[in-house]
N, C-alpha and C positions, 0 to 999 in steps of 0.2 A: 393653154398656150398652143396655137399650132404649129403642125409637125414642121412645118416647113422652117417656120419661126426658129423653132427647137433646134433643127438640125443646121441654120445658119450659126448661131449663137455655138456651138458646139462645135462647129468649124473652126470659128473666130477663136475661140480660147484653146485649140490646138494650133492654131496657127495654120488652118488651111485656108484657101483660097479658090475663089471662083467655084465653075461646077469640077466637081471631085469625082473622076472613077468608084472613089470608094464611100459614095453617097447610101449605097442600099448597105455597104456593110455598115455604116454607121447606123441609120439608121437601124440595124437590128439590133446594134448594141442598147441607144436607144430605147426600146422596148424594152430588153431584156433587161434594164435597170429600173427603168420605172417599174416593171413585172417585180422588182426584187424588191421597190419602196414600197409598194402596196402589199406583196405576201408579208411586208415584216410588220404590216399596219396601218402604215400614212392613209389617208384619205384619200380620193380621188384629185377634191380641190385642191388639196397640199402639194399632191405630184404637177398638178398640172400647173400649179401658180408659176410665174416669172423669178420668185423667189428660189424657185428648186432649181432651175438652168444648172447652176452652178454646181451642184450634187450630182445632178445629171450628168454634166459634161465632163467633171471629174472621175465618173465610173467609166464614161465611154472612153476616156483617157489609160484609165488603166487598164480594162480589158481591151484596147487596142493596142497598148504599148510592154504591155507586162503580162497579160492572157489571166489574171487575177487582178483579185481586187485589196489594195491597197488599206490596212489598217486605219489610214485619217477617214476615206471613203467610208469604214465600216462605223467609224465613231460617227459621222455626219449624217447617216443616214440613220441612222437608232436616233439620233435626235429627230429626223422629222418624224420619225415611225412615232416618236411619242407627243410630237406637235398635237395641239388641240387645234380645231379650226375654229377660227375667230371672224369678225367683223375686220380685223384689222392684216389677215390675208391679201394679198393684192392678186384679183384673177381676172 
C-alpha cells in the first residue's frame, strides 16, 4: 500500500482533513507501528496489505492521542503478527 495512500486513510479514520501540518508526525507514527508489526512478526506483505489500514490507523490513533498504545491495538496486532500469508491476502 502506499505511503501516501496510508497516510490519507489514517487521516480519514481520525477525522482529519485536507493537507494536515501534522502530516510528517503522522507519518512517523506510521513507521513506527508498522516497525512494531514486523519486530512482533507479521510479514512485510501483511503490513503492507489494505487489510492492515486499520491496525495501522488505530496505533497512529493512540500514539497520537494517548502517547501509548492501547490494550485492543496490542490484541490486534498479535493477531497479524501470527497471520500466515495466503493467496487470499489482498495487496
Amino acid at each position: 500500500m502506499a505511503e501516501v495512500n496510508l497516510l490519507e486513510k489514517v487521516k480519514n479514520w481520525m477525522g482529519f482533513s485536507g493537507n494536515n501540518y501534522q502530516d510528517e508526525r503522522l507519518k512517523s507514527y506510521i513507521d513506527e507501528i508498522k516497525q512494531y508489526l514486523l519486530d512482533g512478526g507479521a510479514s512485510q506483505e501483511i503490513v503492507d496489505a489494505p487489510t492492515s489500514a486499520g491496525v495501522i490507523a488505530r496505533g497512529v490513533s493512540d500514539l497520537y492521542y494517548e502517547g501509548a498504545l492501547s490494550p485492543y491495538f496490542k490484541e490486534r496486532a498479535t493477531q497479524i503478527c501470527l497471520k500466515k500469508v495466503n493467496k487470499d491476502v489482498q495487496t
